[in-house]
MMTF fields as JSON, N, C-alpha, C and O atoms, coordinates in Angstrom:
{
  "mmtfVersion": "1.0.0",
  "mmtfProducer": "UNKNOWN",
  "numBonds": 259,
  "numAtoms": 260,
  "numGroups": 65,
  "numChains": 1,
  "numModels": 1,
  "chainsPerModel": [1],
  "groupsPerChain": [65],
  "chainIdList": ["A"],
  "bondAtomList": [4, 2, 8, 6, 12, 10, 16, 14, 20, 18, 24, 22, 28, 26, 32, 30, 36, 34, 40, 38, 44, 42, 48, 46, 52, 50, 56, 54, 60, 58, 64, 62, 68, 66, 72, 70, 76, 74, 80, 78, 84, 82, 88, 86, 92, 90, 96, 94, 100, 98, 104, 102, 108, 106, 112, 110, 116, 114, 120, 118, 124, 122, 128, 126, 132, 130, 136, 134, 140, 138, 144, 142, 148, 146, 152, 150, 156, 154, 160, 158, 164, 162, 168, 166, 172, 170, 176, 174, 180, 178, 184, 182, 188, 186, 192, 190, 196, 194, 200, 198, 204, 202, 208, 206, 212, 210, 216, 214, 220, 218, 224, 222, 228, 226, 232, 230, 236, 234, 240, 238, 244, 242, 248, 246, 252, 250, 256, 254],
  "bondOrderList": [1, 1, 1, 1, 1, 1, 1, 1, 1, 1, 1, 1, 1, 1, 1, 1, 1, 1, 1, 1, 1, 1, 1, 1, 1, 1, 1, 1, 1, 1, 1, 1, 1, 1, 1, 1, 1, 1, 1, 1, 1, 1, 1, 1, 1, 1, 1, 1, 1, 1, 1, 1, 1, 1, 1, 1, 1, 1, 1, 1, 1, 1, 1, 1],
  "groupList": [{"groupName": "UNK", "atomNameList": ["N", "CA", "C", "O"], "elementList": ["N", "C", "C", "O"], "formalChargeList": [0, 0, 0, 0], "bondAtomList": [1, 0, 2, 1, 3, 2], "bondOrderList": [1, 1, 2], "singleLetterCode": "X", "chemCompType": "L-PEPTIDE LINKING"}],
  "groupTypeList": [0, 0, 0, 0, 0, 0, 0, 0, 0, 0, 0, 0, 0, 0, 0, 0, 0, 0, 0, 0, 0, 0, 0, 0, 0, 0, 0, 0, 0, 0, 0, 0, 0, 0, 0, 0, 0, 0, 0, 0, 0, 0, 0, 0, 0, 0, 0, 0, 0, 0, 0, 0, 0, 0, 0, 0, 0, 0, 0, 0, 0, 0, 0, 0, 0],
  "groupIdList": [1, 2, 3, 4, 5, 6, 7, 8, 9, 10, 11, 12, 13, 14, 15, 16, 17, 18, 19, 20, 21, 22, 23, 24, 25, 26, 27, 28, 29, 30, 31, 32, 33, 34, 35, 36, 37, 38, 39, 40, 41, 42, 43, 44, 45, 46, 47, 48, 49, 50, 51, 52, 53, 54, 55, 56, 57, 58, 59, 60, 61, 62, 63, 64, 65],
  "secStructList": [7, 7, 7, 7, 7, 2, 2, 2, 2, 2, 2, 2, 2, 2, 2, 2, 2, 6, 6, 7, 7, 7, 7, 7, 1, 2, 2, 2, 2, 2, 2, 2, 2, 2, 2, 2, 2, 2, 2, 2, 2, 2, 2, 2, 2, 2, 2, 2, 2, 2, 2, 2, 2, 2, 2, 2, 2, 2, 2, 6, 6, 7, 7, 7, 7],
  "xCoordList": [-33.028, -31.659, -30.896, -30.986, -30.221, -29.423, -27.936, -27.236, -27.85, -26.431, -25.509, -25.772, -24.458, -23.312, -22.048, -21.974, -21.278, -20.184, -18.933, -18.235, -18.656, -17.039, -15.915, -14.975, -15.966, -14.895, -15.677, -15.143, -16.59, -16.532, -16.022, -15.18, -16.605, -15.993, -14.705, -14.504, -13.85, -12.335, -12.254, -11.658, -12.382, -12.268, -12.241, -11.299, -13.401, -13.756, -13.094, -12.912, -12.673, -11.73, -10.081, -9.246, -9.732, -8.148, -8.531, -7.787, -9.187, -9.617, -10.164, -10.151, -10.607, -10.55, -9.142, -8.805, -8.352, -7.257, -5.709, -4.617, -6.239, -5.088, -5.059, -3.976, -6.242, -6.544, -6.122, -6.253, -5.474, -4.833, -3.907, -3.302, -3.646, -2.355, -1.26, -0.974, -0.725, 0.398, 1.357, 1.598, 1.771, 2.687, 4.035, 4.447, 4.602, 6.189, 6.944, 6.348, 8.634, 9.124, 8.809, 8.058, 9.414, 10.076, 8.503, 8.413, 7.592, 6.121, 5.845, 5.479, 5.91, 5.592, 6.801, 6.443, 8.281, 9.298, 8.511, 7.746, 8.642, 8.214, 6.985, 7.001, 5.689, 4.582, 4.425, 3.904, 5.091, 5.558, 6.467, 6.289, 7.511, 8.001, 7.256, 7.483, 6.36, 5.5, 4.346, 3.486, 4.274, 3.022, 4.12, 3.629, 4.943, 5.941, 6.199, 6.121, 6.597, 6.599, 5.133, 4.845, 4.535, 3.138, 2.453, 1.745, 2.649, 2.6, 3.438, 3.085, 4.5, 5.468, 5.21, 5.623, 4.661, 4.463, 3.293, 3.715, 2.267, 1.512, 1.088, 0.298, 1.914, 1.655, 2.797, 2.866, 3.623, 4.597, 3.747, 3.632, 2.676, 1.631, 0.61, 0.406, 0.218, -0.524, -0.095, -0.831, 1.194, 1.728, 2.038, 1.91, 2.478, 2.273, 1.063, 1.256, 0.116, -0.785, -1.855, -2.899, -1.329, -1.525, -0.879, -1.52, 0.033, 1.196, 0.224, -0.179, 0.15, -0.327, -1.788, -1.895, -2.746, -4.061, -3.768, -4.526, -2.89, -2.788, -2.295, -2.453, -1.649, -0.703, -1.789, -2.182, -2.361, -3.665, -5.093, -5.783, -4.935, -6.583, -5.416, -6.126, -4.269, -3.772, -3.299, -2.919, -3.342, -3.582, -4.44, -4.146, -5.916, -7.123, -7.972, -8.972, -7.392, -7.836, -7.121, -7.776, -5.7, -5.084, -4.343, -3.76, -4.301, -3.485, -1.755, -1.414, -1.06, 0.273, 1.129, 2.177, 1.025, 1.423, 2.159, 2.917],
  "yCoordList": [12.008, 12.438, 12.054, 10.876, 12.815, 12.846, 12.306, 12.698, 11.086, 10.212, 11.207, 12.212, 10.99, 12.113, 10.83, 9.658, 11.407, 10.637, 10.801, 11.815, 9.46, 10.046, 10.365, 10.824, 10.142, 10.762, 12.386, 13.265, 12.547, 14.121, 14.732, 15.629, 14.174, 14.71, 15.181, 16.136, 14.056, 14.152, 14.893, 15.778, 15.46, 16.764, 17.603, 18.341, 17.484, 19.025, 19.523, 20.667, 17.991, 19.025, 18.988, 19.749, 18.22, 18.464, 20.286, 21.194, 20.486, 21.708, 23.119, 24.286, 22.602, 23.549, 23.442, 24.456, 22.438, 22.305, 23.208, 23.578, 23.267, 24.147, 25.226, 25.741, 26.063, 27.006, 27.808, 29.019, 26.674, 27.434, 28.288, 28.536, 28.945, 29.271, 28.998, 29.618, 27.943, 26.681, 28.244, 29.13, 28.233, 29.09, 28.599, 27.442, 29.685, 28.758, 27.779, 26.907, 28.009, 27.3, 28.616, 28.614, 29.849, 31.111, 31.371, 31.506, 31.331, 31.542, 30.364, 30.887, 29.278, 28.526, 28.768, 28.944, 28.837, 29.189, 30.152, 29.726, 31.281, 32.508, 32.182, 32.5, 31.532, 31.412, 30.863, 31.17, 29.696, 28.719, 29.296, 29.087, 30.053, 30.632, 31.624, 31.701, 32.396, 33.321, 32.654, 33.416, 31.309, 30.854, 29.824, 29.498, 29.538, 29.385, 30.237, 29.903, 31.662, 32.645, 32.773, 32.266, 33.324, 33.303, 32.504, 33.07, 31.335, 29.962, 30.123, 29.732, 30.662, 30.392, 31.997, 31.955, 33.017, 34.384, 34.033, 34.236, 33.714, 32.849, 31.994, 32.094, 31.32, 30.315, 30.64, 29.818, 31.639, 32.828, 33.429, 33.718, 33.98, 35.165, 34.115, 34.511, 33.249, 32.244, 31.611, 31.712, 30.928, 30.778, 31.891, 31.969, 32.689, 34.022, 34.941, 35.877, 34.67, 34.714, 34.085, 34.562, 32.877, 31.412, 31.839, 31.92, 32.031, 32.146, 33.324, 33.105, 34.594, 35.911, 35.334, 35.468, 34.809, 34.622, 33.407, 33.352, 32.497, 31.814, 31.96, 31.36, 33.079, 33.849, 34.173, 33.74, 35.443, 36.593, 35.352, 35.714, 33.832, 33.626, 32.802, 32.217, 32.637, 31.875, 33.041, 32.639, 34.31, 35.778, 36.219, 37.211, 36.013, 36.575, 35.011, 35.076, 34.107, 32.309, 32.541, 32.688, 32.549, 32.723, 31.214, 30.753, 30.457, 29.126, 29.832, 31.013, 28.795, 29.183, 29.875, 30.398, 29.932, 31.052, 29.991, 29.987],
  "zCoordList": [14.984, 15.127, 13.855, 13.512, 13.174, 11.642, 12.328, 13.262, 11.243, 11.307, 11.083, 10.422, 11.588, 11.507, 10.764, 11.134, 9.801, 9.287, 10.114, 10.106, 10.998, 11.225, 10.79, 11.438, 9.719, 8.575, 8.708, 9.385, 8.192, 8.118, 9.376, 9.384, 10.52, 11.373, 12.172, 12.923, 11.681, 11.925, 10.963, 11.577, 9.553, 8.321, 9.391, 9.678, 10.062, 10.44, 11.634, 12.053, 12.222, 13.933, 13.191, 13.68, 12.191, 11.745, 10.93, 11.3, 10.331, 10.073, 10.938, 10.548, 12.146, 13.383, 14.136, 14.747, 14.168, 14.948, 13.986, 14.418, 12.784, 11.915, 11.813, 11.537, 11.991, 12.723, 14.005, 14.186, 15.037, 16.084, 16.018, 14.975, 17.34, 17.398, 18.398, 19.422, 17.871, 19.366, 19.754, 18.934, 21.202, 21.59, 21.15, 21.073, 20.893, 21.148, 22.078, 22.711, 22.146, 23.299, 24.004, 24.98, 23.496, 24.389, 25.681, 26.901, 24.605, 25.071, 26.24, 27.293, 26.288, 27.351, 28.259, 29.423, 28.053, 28.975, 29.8, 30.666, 29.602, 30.052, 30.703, 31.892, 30.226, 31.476, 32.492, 33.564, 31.96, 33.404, 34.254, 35.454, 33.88, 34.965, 35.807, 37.014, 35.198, 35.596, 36.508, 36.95, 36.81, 37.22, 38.261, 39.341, 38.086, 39.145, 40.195, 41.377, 39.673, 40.759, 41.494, 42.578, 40.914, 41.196, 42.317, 43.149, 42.324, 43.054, 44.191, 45.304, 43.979, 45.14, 46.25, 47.409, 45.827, 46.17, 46.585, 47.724, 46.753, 46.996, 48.466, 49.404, 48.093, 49.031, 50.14, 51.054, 50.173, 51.596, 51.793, 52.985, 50.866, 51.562, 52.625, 53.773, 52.323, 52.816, 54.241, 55.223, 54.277, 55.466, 56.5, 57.722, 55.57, 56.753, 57.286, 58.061, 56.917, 57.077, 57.896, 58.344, 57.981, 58.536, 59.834, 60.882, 59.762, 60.996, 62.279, 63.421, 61.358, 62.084, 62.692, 63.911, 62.109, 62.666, 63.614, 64.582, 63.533, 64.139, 65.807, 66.87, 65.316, 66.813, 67.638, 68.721, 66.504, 66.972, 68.245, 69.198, 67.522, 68.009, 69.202, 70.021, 69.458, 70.606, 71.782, 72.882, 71.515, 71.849, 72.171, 72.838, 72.071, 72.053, 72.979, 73.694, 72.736, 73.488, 74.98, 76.011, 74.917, 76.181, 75.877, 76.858, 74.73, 74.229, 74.188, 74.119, 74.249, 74.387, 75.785, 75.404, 76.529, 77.764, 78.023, 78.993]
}
């Protein structure tokens, strides 16, 4: 197995890391809100959903009367 230098190596990830491309503010504003909604549209489809099968098997059981 070939010694690796840690100096070269920090060269080489500050040199892969300058390379990126960081989003902006506007760019993270905008996704997080988008993954906010998302999340929240979501998890109403889920409870209601929750709700209906929940009705349907206390409907189909004979639970609740």
């Amino acid at each position: 197995m070939a010694k690796y230098n840690p100096f070269e190596f920090i060269q080489e990830v500050r040199h892969e890391v300058s390379k990126v491309t960081w989003p902006g503010r506007k760019e993270v504003w905008v996704t997080t809100v988008a993954v906010l909604v998302m999340v929240t549209l979501a998890s109403i489809f889920f409870l209601v959903t929750d709700q209906v099968l929940g009705w349907l098997v206390s409907l189909v059981l004979g639970f609740g009367r």
